[in-house]
SEVO-163889 format. One record per residue (C-alpha): residue number from 1; residue in three letters; y, x, z. Coordinates in Angstrom, 3 decimals, decimal comma. Layout:
> i; aa; c2; c1; c3
> NUM; ALA; Y; X; Z;
...
// end
This chain:
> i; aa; c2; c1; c3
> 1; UNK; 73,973; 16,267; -38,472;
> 2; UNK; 69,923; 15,635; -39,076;
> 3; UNK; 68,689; 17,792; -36,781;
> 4; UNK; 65,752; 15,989; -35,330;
> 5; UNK; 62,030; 15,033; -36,422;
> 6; UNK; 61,255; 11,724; -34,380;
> 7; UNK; 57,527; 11,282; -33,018;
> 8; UNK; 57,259; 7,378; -34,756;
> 9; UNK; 54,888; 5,120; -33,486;
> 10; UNK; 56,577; 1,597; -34,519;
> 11; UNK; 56,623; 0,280; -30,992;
> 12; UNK; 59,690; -0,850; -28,843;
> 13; UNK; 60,412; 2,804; -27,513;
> 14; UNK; 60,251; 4,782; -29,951;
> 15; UNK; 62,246; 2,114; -32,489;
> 16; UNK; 64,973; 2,018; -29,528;
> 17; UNK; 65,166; 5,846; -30,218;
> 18; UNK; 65,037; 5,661; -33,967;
> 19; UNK; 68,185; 3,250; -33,992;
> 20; UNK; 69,756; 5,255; -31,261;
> 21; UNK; 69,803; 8,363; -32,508;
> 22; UNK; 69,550; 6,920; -36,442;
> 23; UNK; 72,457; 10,032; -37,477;
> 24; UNK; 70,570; 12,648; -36,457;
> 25; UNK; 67,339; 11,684; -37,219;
> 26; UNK; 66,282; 13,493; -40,464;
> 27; UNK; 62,175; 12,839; -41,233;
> 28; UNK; 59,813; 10,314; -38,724;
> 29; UNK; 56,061; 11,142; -38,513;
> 30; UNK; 53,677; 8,206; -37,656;
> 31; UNK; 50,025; 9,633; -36,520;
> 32; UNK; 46,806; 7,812; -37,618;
> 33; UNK; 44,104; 9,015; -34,986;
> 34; UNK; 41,968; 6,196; -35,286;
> 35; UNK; 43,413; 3,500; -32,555;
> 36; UNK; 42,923; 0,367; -32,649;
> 37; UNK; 46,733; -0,302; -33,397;
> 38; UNK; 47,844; 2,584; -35,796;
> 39; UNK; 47,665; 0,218; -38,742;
> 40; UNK; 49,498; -2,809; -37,398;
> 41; UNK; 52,046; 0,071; -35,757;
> 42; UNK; 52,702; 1,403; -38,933;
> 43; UNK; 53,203; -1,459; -40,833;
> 44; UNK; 56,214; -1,866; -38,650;
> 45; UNK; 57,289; 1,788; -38,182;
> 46; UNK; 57,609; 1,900; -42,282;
> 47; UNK; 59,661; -1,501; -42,593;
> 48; UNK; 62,210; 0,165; -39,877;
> 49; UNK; 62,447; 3,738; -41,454;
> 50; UNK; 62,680; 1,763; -44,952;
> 51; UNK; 65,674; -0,027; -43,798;
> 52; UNK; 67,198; 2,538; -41,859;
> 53; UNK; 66,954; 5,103; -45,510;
> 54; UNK; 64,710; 7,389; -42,920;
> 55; UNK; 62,280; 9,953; -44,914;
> 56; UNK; 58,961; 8,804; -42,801;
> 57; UNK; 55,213; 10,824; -43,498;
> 58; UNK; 52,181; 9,500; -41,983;
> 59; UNK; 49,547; 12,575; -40,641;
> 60; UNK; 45,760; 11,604; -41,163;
> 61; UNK; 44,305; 13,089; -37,651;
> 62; UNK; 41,172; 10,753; -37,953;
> 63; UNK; 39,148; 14,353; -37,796;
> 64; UNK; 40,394; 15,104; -34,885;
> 65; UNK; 39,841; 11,452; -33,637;
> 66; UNK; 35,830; 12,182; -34,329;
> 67; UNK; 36,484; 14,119; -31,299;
> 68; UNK; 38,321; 12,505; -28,623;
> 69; UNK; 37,039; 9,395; -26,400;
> 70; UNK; 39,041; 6,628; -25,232;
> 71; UNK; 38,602; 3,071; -25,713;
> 72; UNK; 41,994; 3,005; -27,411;
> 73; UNK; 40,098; 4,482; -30,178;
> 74; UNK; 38,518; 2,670; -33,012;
> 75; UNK; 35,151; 4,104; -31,669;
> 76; UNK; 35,885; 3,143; -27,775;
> 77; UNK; 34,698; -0,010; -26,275;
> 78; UNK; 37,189; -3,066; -25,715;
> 79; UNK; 40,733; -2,603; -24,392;
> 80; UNK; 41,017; -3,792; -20,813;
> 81; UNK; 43,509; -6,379; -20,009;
> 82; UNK; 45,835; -6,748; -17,026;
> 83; UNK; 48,362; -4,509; -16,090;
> 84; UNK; 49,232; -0,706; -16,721;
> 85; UNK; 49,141; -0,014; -12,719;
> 86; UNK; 45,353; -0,927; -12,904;
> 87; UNK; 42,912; 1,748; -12,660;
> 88; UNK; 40,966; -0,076; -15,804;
> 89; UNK; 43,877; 1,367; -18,060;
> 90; UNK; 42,872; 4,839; -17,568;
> 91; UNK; 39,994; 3,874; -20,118;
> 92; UNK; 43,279; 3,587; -22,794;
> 93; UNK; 44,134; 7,094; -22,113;
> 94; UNK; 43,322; 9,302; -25,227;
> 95; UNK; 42,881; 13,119; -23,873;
> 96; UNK; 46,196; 15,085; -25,007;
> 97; UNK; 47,340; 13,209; -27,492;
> 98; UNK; 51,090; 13,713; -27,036;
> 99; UNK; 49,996; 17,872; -26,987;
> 100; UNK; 48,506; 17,541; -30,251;
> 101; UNK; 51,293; 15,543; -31,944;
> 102; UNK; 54,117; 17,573; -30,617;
> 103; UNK; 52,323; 21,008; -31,300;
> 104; UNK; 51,875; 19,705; -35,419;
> 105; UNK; 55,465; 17,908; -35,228;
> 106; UNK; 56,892; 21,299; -33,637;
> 107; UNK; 55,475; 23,280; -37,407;
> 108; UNK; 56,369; 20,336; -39,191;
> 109; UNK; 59,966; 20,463; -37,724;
> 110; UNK; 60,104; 24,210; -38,491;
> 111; UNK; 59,442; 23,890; -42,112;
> 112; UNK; 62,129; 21,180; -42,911;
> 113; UNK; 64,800; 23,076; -40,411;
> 114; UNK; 64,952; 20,686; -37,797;
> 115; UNK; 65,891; 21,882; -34,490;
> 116; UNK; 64,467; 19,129; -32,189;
> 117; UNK; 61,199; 17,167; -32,009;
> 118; UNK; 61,712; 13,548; -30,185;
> 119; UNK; 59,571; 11,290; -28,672;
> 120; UNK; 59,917; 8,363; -26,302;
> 121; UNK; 58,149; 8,398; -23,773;
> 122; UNK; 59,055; 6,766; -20,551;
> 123; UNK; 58,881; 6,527; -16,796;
> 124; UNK; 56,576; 3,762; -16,991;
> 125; UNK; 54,183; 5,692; -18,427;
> 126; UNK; 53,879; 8,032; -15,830;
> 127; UNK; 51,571; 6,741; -13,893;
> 128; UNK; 48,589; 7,209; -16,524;
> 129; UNK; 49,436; 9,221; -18,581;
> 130; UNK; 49,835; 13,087; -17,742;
> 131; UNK; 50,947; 14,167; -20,929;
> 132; UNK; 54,726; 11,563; -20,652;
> 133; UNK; 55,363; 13,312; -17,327;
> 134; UNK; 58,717; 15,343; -17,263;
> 135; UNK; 56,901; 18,320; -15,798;
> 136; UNK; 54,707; 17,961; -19,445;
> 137; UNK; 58,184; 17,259; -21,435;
> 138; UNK; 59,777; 20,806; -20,126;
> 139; UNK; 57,165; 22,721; -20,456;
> 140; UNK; 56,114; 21,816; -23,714;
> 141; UNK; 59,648; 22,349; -25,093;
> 142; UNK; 59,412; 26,067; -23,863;
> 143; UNK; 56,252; 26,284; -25,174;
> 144; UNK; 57,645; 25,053; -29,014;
> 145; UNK; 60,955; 26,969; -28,496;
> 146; UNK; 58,874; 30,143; -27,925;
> 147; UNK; 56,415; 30,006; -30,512;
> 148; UNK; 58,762; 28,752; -33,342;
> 149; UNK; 61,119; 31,299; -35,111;
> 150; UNK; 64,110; 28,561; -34,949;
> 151; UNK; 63,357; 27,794; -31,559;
> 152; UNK; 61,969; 23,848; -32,212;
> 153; UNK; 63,178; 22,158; -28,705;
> 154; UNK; 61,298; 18,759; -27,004;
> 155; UNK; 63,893; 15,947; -27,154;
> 156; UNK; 63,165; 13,182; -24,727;
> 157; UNK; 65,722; 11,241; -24,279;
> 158; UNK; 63,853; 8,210; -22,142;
> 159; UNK; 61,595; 10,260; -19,552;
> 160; UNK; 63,680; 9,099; -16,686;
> 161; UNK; 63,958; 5,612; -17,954;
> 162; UNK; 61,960; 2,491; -17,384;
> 163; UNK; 60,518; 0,174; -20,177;
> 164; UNK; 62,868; -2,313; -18,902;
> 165; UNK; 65,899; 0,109; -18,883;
> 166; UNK; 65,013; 1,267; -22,703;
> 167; UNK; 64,780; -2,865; -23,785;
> 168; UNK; 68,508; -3,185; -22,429;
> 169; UNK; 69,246; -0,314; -24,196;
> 170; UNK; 68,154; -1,642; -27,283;
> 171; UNK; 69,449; -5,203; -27,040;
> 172; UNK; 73,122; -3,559; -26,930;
> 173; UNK; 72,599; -1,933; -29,819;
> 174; UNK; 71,806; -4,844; -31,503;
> 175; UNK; 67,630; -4,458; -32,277;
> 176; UNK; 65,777; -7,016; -32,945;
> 177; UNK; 62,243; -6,354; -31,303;
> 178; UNK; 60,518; -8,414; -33,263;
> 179; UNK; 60,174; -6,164; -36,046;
> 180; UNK; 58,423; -3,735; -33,391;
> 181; UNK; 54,777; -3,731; -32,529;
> 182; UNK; 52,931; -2,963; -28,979;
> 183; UNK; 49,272; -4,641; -28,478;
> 184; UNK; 46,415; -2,080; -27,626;
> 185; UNK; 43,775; -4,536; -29,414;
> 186; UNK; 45,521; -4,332; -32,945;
> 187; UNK; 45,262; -8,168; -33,799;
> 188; UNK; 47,803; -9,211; -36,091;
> 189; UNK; 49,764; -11,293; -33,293;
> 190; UNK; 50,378; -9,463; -30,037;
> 191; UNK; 46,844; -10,535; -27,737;
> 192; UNK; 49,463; -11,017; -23,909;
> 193; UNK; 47,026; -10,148; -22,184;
> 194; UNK; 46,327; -5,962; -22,788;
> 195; UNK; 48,580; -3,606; -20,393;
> 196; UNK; 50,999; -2,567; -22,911;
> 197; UNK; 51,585; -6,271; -23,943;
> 198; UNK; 52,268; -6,828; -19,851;
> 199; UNK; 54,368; -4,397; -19,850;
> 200; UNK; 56,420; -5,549; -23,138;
> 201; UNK; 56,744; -9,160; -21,558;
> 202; UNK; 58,298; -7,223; -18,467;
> 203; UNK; 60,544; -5,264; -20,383;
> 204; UNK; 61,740; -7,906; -22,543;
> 205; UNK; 61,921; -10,949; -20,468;
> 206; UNK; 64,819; -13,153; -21,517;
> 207; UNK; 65,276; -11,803; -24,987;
> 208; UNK; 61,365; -11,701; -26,034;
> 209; UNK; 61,090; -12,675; -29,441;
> 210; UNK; 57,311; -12,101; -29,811;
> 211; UNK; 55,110; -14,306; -30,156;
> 212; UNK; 51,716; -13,805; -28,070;
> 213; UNK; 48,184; -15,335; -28,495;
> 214; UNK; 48,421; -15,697; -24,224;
// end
């Protein structure tokens, strides 16, 4: 049954969900807001959803973009490198970003009779990023649920989960994460050395298929 509109980014997590839950999956959104990343993300994202027969939209928010500051931004200064525990990654942090996706995908959902948004976010980003928390996750669902007529509910499936735990996951179900992209900085190979590249290297290690400038 294709009940759900997945949140689509083209990285590891969220193409661990979109092969996971592949059945019920019944339209992907990817969201250009002006990162450094979106376009290299979605050159992936498509290739995936093309494969998988996946209706897939892309939503312009570059407006809203104008607004926000963060250096993961086009307009932001350079991406730190090291590791997502540093303080320095708090500069990657774009203000509400998750809130603003999920409040269009909940509409979105609602108009093509899906029941459930998804996303994938993940324990690991916890630490930095206040709008992956599972405190965010449940209320936002009660949030969409009351201010949709269907009652659109917040699907996420990996909040508990570490980066490491979702890889594994993957890997038994046969992914091959080189078709998936991660690096902050956008470059057309993955840079090694920005947090989210750390963090992939962690997550992957022994199965890594990427290749990485560092």
């Amino acid at each position: 049954m294709k009940d759900t509109l997945l949140i689509y980014s083209g990285g590891m997590d969220s193409t661990t969900a979109l092969h996971e839950f592949k059945d019920r999956i019944g339209l992907c959104i990817s969201f250009d807001y002006d990162s450094k990343h979106n376009d290299e993300e979605y050159r992936y994202a498509l290739k995936n959803t093309k494969a998988l027969g996946i209706n897939h939209v892309r939503i312009n928010l570059s407006s809203v973009a104008d607004h926000l500051k963060s250096d993961l931004l086009i307009s932001g200064g350079d991406i730190p490198e090291g590791h997502y525990a540093d303080e320095s990654m708090k500069k990657t942090v774009v203000p509400f970003r998750n809130g603003i996706m999920l409040s269009i995908a909940a509409g979105i959902a609602e108009s093509h009779e899906l029941k459930y948004v998804m996303m994938a976010n993940h324990f690991g980003d916890h630490a930095i990023y206040p709008d992956c928390r599972g405190d965010f996750a449940t209320i936002m669902s009660e949030a969409m649920t009351l201010g949709t007529y269907v009652g659109v509910r917040l699907s996420a499936p990996y909040t508990q989960l570490t980066k490491r735990d979702i890889a594994l996951r993957g890997k038994s179900l046969g992914i091959n994460y080189k078709n998936t992209y991660s690096c902050y900085k956008g470059g057309k190979t993955h840079c090694g050395k920005c947090g989210t590249c750390v963090e992939r290297k962690e997550a992957l290690e022994g199965f890594d298929p990427t290749k990485y400038e560092a």
